[in-house]
C-alpha positions in Angstrom: -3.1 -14.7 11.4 -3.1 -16.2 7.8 -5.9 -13.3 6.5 -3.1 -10.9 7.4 0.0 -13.2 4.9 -3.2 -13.5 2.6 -3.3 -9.8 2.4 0.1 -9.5 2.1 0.5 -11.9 -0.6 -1.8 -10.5 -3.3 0.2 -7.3 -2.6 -2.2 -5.8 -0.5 -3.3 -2.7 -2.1 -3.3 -1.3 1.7 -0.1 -3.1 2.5 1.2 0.6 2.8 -1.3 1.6 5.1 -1.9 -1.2 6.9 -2.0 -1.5 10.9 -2.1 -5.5 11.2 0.4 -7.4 9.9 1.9 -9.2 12.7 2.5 -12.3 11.0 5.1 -10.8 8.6 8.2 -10.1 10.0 9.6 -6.4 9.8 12.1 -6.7 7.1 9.4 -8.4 4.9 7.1 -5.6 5.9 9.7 -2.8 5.3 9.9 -4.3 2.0 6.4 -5.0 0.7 5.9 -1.6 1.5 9.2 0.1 -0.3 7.8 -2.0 -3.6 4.1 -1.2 -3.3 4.2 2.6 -2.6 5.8 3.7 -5.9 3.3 1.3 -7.4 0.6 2.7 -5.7 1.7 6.4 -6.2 2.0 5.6 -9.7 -1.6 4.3 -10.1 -3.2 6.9 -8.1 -1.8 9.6 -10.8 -3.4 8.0 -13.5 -6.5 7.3 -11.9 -6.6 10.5 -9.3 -6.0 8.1 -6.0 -4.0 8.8 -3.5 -2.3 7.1 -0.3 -5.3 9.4 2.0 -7.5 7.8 0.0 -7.0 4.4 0.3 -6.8 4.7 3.6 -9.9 6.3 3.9 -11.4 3.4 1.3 -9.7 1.1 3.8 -11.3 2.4 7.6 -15.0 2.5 5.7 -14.6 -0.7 4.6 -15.4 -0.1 0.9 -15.8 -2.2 -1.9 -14.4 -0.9 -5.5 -16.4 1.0 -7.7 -16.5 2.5 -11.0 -15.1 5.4 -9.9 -11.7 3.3 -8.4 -12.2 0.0 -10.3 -9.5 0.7 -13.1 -6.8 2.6 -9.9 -7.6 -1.5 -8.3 -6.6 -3.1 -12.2 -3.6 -1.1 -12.6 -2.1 -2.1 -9.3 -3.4 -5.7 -9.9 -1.5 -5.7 -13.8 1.5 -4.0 -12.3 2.1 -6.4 -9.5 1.0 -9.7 -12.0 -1.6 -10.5 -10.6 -3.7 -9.4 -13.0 -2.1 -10.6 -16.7 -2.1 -8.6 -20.6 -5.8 -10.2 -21.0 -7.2 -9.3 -17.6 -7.4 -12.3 -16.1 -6.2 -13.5 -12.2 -2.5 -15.0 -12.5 -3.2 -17.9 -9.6 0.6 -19.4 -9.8 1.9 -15.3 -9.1 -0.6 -14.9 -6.2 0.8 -18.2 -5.2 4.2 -17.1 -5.8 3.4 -14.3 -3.4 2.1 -16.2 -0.6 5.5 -18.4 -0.7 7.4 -15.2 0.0 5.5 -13.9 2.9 3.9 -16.5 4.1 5.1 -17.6 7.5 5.2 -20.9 8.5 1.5 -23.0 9.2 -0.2 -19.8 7.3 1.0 -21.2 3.5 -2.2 -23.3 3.3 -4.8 -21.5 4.5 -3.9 -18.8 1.9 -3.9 -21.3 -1.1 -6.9 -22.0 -0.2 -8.4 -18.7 -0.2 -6.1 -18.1 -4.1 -8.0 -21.1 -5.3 -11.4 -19.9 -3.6 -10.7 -16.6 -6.0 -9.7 -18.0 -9.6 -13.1 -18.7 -9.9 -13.6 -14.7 -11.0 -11.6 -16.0 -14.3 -15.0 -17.6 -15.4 -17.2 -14.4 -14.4 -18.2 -12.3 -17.7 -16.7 -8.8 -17.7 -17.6 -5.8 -20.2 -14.2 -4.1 -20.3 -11.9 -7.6 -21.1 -7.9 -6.9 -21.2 -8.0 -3.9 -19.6 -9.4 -5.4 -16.4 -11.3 -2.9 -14.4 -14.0 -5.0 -14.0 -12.2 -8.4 -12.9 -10.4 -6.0 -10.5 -13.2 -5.0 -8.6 -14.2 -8.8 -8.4 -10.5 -10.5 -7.4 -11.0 -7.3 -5.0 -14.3 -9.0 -3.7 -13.2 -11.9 -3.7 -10.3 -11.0 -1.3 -12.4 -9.6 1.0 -14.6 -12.7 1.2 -12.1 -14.7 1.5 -11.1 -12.7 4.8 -14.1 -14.0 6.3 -12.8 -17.7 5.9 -10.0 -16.6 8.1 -12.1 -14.8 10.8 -9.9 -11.4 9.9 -11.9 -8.8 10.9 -11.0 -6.1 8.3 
């Protein structure tokens, strides 16, 4: 299903916890997950998250908030999908879809990339540091699920 490569592709913060990910092979799977859980582990130190909570976050369907908005940036920055000014890096989410995309699910989640580059133009209070463009790429994501009929 291309909501679960379009997960995948923007590095899915829950890629390590996540249950549904059919369309990407094991080995790309095994992978994703070996380079986002030191990621992860290393956010959630310096922003008092861990792997429990995420999944929790995850099964209740949350949105971010202030209170895990900046734990969302520093994944975001660390993977490039966020860049030094805090804005959305389309051509590395992109980049990411290439990778795990399987065949016929490439367009669909360019679509949904394109759909979310628009929260470059939203106004944010905290700039380069990103918290705040986080919590709407983050957003955006998740509305973008609905595009794909993913039921999260």
């Amino acid at each position: 299903m291309a909501v679960k490569i379009f997960i995948a592709m923007f590095v899915a913060i829950f890629a390590a916890t996540m249950q549904s990910t059919e369309a990407i092979t094991e080995e790309k799977k095994t992978e994703l997950k070996a380079k986002l859980v030191p990621i992860l582990t290393e956010c959630g130190k310096e922003h008092s998250i861990t792997l429990d909570y995420l999944k929790e976050f995850r099964q209740q369907q949350k949105r971010p908030d202030e209170s895990n908005a900046c734990f969302f940036a520093c994944v975001f920055q660390k993977t490039g999908l966020l860049d030094d000014k805090g804005l959305f890096v389309e051509a590395k989410a992109a980049e990411r879809g290439q990778y795990y995309a399987e065949e016929g699910e490439l367009e669909k989640a360019n679509e949904a990339v394109k759909a979310c580059v628009s929260v470059n133009e939203q106004s944010v209070s905290d700039g380069p540091k990103g918290c705040d463009r986080a919590k709407l790429i983050y957003n955006c994501f998740l509305d973008q699920k609905q595009h794909f009929g993913y039921v999260y």
